[in-house]
C-alpha positions in Angstrom: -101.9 158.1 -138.2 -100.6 155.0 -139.7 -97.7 154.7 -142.2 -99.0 153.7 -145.5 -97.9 150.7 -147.2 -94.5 150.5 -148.5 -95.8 151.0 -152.3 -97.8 153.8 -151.5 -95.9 155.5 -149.2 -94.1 157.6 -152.2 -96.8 157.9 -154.2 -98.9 159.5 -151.2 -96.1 161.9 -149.9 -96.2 162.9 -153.6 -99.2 163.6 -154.2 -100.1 165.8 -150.7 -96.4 167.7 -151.8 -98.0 168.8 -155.2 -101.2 169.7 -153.7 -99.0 172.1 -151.7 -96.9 173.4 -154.5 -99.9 173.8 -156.9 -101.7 175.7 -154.0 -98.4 177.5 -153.4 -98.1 178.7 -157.2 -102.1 179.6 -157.0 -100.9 182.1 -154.5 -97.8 183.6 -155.5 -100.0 184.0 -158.8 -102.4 186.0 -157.1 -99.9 187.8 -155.4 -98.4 188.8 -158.5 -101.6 189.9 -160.3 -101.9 192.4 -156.9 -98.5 193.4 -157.4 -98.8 194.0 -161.1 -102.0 196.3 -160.3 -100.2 198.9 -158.1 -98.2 201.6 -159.3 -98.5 205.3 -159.8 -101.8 205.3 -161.8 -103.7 203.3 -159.1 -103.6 205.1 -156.1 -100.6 207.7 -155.0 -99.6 208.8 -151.5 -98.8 208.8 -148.1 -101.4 206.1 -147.3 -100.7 204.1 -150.9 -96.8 203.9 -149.8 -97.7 203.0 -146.4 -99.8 199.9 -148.0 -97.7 199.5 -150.3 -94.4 198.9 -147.9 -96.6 197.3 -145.4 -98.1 194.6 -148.3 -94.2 194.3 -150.1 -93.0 193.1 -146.1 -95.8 190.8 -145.7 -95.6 189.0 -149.2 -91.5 188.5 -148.5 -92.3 187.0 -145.5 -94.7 184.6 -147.3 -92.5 184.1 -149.9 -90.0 182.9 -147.7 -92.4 180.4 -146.2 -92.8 179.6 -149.7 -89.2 178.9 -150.4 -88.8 177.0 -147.3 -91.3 173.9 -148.2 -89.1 172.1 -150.3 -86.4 171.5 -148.0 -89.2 170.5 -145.4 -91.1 168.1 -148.0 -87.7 166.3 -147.9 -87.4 166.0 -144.8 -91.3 164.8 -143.8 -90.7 162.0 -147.0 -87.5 161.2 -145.2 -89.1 160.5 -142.0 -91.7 159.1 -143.4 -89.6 156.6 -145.3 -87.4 155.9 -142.0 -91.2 155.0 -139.9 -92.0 152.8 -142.3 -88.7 150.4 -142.6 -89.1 150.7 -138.6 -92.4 148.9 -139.2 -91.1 146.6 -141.9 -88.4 145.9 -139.6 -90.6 145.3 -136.8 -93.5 143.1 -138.7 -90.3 140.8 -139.6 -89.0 140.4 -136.6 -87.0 143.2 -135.7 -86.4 145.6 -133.9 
């Protein structure tokens, strides 16, 4: 895939990294409204502590995926930024 115009190329990275963090939020609120539903009136248990340690592992796990986009998204824009003065500096001569 092509590097985008110099002008755009922030604007793009910007846009598909908030389409990530506004699907990330959409999760971790729907995670939440899960989380808020259990307790000791909902179901009680064996079984229900089983799920329940089994579902509390599984959503750290995601949140840590979570937590670990931001430092990515920096470095993707970074590389991003680097291709595209290689392809400034090639279109002018460079190399």
């Amino acid at each position: 895939m092509p590097v985008p115009p110099e002008d755009r190329l922030d604007t793009l990275c910007r846009q598909d990294m908030d389409t990530i963090e506004d699907s990330v939020r959409a999760i971790r609120a729907a995670v939440k409204k899960v989380t808020d539903l259990m307790g000791a009136a909902t179901w009680v248990g064996t079984s229900a502590d089983q799920w329940g340690s089994d579902f509390g592992g599984r959503m750290g796990a995601l949140g840590r995926l979570f937590d670990s986009y931001p430092p990515e998204e920096q470095r993707l824009i970074a590389k991003a930024q680097q291709d595209q003065a290689k392809l400034n500096n090639q279109a002018h001569g460079g190399r």
